[in-house]
N, C-alpha and C positions, 0 to 999 in steps of 0.2 A: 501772482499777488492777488489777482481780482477771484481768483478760487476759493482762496482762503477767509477772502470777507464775504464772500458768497455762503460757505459754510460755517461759519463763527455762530458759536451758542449764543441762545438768549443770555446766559448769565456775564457772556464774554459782552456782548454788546452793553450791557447794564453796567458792568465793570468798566467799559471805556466812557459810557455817559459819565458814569461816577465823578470820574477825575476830572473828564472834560467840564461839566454844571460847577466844581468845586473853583476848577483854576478860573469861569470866567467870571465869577459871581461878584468879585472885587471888582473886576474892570467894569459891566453894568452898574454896580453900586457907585462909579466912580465918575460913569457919564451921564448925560442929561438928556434920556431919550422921550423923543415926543415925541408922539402919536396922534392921530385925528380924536379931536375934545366928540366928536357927534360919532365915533365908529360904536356900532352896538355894543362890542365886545367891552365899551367902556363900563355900559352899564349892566352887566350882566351879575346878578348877585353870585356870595361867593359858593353857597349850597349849592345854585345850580352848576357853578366849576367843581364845582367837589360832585357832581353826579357826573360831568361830563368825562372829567380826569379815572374814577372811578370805572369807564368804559374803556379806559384805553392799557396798554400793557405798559410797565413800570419806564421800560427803555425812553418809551414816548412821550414821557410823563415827566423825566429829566432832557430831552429837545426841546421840549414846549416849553422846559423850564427858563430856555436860553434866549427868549423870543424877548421879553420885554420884564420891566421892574415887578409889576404885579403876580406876570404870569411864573417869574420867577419865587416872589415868596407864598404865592398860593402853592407851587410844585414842591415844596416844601413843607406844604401843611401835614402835620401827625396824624393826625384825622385819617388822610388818605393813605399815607405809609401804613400805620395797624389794619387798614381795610388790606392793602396789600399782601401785606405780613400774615395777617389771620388767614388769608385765601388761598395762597401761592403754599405756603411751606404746614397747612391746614394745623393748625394752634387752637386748642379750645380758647374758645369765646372768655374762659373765667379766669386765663392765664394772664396774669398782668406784663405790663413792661418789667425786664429781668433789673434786680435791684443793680445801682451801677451805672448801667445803659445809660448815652447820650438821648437816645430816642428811638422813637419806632423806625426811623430811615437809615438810622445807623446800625440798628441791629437786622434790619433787612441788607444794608448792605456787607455787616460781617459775615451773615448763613449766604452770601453771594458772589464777593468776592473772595474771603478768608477761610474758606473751609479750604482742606487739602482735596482738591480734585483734580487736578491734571498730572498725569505718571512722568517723571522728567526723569529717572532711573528705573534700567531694570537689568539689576547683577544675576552673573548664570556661572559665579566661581563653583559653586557646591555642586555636588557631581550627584547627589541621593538626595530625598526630603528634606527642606530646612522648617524645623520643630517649630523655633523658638527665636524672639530678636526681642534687645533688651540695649537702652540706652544709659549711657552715662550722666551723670545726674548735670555736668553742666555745657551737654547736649553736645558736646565735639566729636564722639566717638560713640558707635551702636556695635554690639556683639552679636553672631548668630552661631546659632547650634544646629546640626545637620547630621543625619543618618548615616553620611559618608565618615563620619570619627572625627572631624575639623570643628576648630571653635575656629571661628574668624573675625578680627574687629578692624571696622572699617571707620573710615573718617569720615563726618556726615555732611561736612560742605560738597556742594558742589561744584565735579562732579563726584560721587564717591568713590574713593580708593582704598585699597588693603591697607592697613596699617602694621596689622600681624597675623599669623595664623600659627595653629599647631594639630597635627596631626594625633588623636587621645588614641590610637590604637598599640602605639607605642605602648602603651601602659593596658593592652589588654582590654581596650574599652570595646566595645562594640557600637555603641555611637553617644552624641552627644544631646543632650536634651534641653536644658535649661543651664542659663546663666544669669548673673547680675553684681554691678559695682558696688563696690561701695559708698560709704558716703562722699570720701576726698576723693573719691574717681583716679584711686592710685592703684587697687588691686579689683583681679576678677576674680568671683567664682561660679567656677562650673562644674555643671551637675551631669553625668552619666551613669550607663548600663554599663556593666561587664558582659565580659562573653561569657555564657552559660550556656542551659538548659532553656528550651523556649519559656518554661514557667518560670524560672528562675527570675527572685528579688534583687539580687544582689546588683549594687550601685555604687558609684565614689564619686566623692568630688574634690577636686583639683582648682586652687587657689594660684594664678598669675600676677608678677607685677606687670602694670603696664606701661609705667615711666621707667624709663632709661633700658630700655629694655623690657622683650615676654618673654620672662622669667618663670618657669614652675616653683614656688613656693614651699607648696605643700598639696601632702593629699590626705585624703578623710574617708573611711567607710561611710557607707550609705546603704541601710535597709530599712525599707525596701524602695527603691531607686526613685519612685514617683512620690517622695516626700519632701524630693527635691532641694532642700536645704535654704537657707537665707542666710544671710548678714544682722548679727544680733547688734554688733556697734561696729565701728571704723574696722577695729583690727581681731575680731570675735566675728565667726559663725557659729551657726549652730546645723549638725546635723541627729541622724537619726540611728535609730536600732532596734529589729523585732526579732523578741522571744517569744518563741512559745511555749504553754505552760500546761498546758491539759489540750482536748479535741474543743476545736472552733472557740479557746480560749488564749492569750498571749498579752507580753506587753510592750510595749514604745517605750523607748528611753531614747531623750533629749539630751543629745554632749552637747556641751559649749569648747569649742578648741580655738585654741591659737592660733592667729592667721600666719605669724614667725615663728613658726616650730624649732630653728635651730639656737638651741639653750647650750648652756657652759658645764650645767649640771645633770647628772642622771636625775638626780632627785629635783629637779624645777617640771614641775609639771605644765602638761601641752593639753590639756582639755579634762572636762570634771560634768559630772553627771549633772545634769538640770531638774532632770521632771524623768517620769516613771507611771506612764498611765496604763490602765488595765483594759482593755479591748475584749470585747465579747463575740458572739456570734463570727468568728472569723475579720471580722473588723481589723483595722490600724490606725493610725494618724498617718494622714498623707496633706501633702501642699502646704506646708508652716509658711508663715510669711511673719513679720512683726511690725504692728504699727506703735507709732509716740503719742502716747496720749498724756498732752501737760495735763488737761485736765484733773485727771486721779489724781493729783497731788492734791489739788484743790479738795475734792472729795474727804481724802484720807485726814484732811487738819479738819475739817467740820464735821466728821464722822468724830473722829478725837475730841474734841473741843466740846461734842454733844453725847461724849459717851457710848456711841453705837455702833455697833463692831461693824466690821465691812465686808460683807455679802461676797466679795470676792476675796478674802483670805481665810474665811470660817471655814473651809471645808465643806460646805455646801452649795449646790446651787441656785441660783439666782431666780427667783419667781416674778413675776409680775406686778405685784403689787408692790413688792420691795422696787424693781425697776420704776414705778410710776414716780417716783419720791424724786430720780435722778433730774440735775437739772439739765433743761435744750440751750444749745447756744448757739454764736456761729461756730465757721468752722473757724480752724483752728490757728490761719492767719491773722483774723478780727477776734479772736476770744478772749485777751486778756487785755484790750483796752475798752471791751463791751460790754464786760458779763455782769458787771452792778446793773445798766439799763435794761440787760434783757431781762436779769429775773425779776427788775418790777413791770417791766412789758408783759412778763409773763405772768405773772402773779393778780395783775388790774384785767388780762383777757379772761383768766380762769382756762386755760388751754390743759386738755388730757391728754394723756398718749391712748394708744388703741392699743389691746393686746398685740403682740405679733401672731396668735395664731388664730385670729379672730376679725382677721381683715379682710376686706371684703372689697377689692380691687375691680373694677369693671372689666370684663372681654369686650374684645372687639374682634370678630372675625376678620381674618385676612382675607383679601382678593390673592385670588391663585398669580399674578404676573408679578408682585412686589414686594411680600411682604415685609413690608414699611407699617408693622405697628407700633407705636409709639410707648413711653415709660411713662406708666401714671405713678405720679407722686401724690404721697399723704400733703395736705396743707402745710403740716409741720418742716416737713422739708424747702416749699419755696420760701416760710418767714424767716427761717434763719440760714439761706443761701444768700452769698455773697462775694461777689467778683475776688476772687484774689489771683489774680489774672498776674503772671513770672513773681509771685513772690516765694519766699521759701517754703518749700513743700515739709522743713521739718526746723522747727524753731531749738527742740532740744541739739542741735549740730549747728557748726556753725560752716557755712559752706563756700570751701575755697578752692580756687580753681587750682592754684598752683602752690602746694602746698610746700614747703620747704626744709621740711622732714616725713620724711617715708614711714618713719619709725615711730609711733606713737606712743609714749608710757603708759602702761597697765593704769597706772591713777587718776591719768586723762583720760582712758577709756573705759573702765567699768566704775570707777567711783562718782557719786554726785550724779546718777545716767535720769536722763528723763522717764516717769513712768510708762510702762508699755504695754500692749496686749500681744498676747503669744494666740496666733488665729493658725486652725488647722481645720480639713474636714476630716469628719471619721464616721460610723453608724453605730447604731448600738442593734437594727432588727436585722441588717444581713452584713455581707462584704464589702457592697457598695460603699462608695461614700454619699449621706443621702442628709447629713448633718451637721455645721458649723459650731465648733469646740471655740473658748474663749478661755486666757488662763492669763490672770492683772498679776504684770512678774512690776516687782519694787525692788530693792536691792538684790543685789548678786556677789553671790560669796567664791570667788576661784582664787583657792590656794598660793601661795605665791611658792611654797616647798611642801614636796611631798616628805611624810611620815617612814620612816627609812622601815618600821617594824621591828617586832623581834628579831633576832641572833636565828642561824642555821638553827645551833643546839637547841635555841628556846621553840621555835616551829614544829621541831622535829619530838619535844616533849608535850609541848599542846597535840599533835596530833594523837600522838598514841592514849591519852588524856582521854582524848572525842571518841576512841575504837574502844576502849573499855565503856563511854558513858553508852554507847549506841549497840553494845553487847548486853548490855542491863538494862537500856529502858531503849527498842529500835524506833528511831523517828516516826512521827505519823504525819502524810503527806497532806499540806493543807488541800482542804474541798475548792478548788481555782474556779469550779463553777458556780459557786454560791462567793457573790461576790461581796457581801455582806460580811464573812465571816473571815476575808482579806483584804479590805478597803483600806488597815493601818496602813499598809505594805506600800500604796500606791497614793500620787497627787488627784486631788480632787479636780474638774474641770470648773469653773465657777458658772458657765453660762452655756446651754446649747440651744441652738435654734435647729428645727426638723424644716428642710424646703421640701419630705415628702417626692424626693427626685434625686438622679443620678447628678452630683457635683462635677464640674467638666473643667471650671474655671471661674478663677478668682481675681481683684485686681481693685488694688486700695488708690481713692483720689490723691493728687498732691498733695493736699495738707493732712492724711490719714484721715480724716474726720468720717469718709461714708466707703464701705466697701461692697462693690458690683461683685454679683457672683452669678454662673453661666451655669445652669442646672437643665437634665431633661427630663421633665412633669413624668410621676408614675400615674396611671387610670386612677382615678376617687374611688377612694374606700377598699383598696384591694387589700385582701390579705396574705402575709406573707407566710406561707406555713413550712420551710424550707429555710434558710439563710443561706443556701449555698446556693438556694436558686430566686433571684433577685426579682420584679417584678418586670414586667417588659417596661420601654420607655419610651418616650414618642419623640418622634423624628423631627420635632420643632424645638429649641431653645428657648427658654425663663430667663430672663435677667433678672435678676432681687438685689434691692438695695437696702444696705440693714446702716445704722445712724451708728456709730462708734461711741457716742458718747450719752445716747440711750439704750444701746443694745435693742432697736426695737426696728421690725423695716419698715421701713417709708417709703417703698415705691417696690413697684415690678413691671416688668414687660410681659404679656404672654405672648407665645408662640411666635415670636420676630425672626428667627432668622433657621437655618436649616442642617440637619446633621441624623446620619442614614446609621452606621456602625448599632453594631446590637449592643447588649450588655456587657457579653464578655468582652468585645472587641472595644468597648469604647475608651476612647482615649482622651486628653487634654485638648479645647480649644481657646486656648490664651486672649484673655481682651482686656484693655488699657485705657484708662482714665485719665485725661488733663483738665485743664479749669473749666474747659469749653465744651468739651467734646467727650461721648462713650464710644471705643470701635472695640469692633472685635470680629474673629474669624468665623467659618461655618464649614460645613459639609457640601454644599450645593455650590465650592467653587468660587466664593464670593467674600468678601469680608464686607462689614456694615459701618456706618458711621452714624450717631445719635446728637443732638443738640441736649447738652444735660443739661441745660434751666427746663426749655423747653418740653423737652420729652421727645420729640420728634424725630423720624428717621430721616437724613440729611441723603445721604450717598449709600451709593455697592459698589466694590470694587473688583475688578473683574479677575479674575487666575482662570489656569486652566484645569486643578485639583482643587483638593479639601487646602481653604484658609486654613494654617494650623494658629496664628502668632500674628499681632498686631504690637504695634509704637508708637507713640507719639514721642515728638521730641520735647523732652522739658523745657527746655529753653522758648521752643518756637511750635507752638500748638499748630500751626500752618504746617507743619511736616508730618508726615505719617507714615512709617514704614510695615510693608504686609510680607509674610513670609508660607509657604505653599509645598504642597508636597509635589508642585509641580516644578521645582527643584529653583526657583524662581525667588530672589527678594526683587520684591518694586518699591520706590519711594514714591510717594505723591506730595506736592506742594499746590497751594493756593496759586488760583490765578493771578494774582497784586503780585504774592512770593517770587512766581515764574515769570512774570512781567520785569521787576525790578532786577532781577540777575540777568536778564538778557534769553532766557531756557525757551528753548523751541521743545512744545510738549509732544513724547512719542506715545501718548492714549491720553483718555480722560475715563474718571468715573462716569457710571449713571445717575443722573442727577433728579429725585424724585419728585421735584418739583414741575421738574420737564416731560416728567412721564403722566402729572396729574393734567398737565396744560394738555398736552397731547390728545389723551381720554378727550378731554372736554373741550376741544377743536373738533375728533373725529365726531362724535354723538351732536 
């Protein structure tokens, strides 16, 4: 026993004053302690205890708290928590207290006892790389996908258990990549490879119930495999499909299918074409995902109302200046009891946006032992950040844990649907994906009966019809490369943004309002003379954070975190966003943890491969699940978390505050 207090972290120490200074603060409030009238310490102004507290480390600073009434509410002073906070977890000077917050000592003690750091799981079911882990939306169950052909979903109390698995080889798969719930957290889908040819695109994804039974549903093509597919509503995915159409030209077409494929009729149709985009230079659409943005509606009536067609259903896209017009809000929990105040808040500041390709974000060289550099935000993003700490991450769903029909009607699910953006990357200068597509989908039209056609005899007279037309005048093949002269044919994209960088990984906040994207920087100014030969890219990770509802970004990381893979070779490194918190994986073995008011990097977590896939639980931002190609998922829980369950922890992260203390012990 006397080992283990012997080695106990500074933050574990902090964490037991916490509770300790909290429980006895009533009982001194409650006695009548007297102390000698003539002791110096009586008279000691309180600047100079604010210089002396100031000298001592935070632990010490709640013991002293416990000494007597004064020394109690001076240990207490804000003052000296921001001097702590700005030091310890190194916070620029001009970042205020986060909106929300109790105070500087409570948000020193949520980045100390409540961040997910100590590993109290670590499952070793999966026999090959686990990709990919992806949680249920009301945090009881997390899914993972693995190399070995297995989707697995496990129960995420502790400690965690299998709940189901399924072996996708059955079905030809070659392994399993990505999955995700749906909204009522009744069905999965999951995304795989077929077995092929090593180049080979070809992908499917396979649709599970997960109540009362892991039931196979349904299954869906998928080309090309790493487009990965999403959930358009409750009982609708959408996957994908590449044609091609000339050399280094092809197109993407978006199905919307049926998640209940088993119909009464030949003629009830199970998926309908969406979108139909044109891709150049060898390009695709890859990585769709879809966020709810209530806002468009709001747009769409004051566009109406003022006459002005809307930039994103013109067929055009989106410029800049048209964007500046858009208005900033919160996000999307506080936006529709706010948004009269902010735009006269906004309106009385006179605030602009900044081009996004005109931004001009500061470096910060990393120190080779940590890199822990932090996410600088535009301004615009901390005025209208705002704690919405377990509330619902999508207002247009209404979210129920236990839903009491499985089966949801067609007119609950596509009619009346909240507006959305359809978010992909794609390139237009090489193969890469080096670009974010944006496409404002408003109503959606899926047939409810298919069109039976002409009669045999009537086909069979049309045809011979089309051989005589095509005998007298033979077709002439449209020019697929001049895209100009076939753009009727195809959907326009309404918005791209160039990050100038290999796309690796994407991952929308709770309330959809801002999406992190994981990119690796190409050299400045390079020219690409080639498309099939992409530019080199450098072995440190971009985070960019673009505002959903300016389409503009507001923040980025440079070079934070680590990943070796060349061009050809490079793959997905998955990272996940909750109210609190940005993680996400790496190449150097490690996954990261970000404070997202603050910008800060919190934690690494240790594996003994490439992070592929990071979690947070929705429900409980204290949980964090990492997944590794070292065949390995770990959970990690908050010290308080692991306290209160009784979990004796088998590791802990690094904690980078502990590494800056360290530094500045040894020197």
């Amino acid at each position: 026993m006397a080992s283990r207090t012997e080695t106990r972290g500074p933050s574990e120490d902090a964490e037991v004053q916490f509770t300790a200074s909290s429980s006895n603060s009533t009982e001194e409030d409650e006695e009548d302690l007297d102390y000698c009238e003539n002791s110096p310490w009586v008279f000691i102004p309180e600047p100079v205890f604010a210089k002396i507290f100031l000298l001592l480390q935070p632990r010490d600073i709640l013991n002293a708290g416990q000494t007597c009434k004064r020394w109690n509410k001076l240990s207490r002073d804000d003052y000296i928590w921001r001097k702590y906070f700005r030091r310890e977890f190194t916070v620029d000077v001009n970042i205020g207290l986060k909106p929300g917050a109790e105070s500087w000592r409570s948000e020193y003690k949520r980045l100390t006892d409540n961040v997910p750091m100590v590993m109290t799981d670590v499952l070793t079911n999966h026999s090959h790389q686990v990709l990919h882990v992806s949680f249920s939306h009301n945090g009881k169950m997390f899914a993972t996908c693995s190399k070995d052909g297995f989707v697995i979903v496990w129960n995420s109390a502790y400690p965690s258990t299998i709940r189901d698995s399924f072996d996708m080889r059955k079905l030809s798969w070659k392994y399993t990549q990505f999955s995700q719930f749906n909204q009522s957290d009744t069905l999965l889908l999951v995304s795989g490879v077929h077995f092929g040819s090593p180049h080979s695109t070809s992908g499917e994804i396979a649709v599970f119930t997960v109540q009362n039974g892991f039931r196979l549903k349904c299954r869906v093509t998928n080309r090309p495999y790493d487009i990965f597919g999403t959930w358009f509503s409750d009982q609708h995915l959408l996957s994908g499909d590449l044609n091609w159409l000339a050399h280094l030209v092809s197109s993407s077409i978006l199905w919307l299918n049926k998640a209940n494929q088993e119909v009464d009729s030949e003629h009830t149709p199970i998926r309908n074409q969406m979108y139909k985009f044109y891709n150049r230079n060898a390009s695709s659409i890859r990585a769709i995902t879809i966020a709810n943005c209530p806002w468009l509606s709001d747009e769409n009536n004051r566009k109406e109302e003022s006459g002005v067609d809307d930039p994103g259903t013109s067929g055009k896209n989106s410029n800049d200046d048209e964007e500046n017009d858009r208005r900033i809000g919160n996000p999307l929990s506080h936006y529709q009891m706010n948004q009269d105040q902010e735009m006269e808040d906004f309106n009385r500041a006179g605030r602009v946006f900044i081009p996004d390709m005109d931004l001009d974000f500061p470096y910060i060289p990393l120190e080779n032992y940590d890199y822990a550099s932090p996410i600088h935000y535009l301004d615009e993003y901390r005025r209208e950040y705002e704690d919405s700490y377990y509330e619902s991450s999508d207002d247009c769903l209404d979210d129920d844990d236990d839903p009491e029909d499985e089966d949801m009607s067609e007119v609950d699910d596509l009619d009346n649907l909240c507006p959305k953006y359809l978010i992909f990357s794609t390139g237009s200068k090489t193969y890469t994906p080096h670009q974010i597509g944006f496409k404002r989908i408003g109503s959606v039209n899926f047939p409810r009966r298919l069109d039976p056609g002409p009669s045999l005899k009537e086909r069979i007279a049309l045809r011979d019809r089309q051989r005589e037309l095509e005998n007298e005048t033979p077709p002439v093949e449209p020019n697929w490369a001049n895209y100009e002269s076939v753009a009727d044919r195809f959907d326009r994209v309404d918005k791209l943004i160039d990050l100038h960088g290999h796309i690796i990984g994407m991952g929308l906040s709770p309330d959809h309002r801002y999406l992190y994207i994981n990119s690796r920087p190409w050299p400045k100014n390079y020219v690409i003379r080639n498309p099939l030969e992409p530019p080199p890219i450098a072995q440190e990770i971009d985070i960019h954070v673009i505002d959903l509802m300016t389409l503009k970004k507001v923040g980025t990381m440079l070079r934070a975190h680590k990943a070796y893979t060349p061009n050809t070779e490079c793959f997905f490194i998955f990272l996940d966003v909750c109210d609190n918190y940005v993680a996400s994986g790496a190449e150097d073995m490690h996954a990261y943890l970000w404070d997202r008011y603050y910008g800060v990097c919190l934690a690494k977590y240790q594996h003994g491969d490439v992070v592929n896939s990071v979690a947070f639980n929705p429900r409980d931002n204290e949980m964090l699940v990492t997944t590794s190609d070292d065949y390995e998922i770990k959970i990690w829980r908050s010290l308080a978390q692991a306290k209160k369950l009784g979990i004796q922890p088998v590791g802990k992260a690094v904690e980078f505050r502990k590494l800056k203390s360290t530094r500045t012990t040894t020197a």
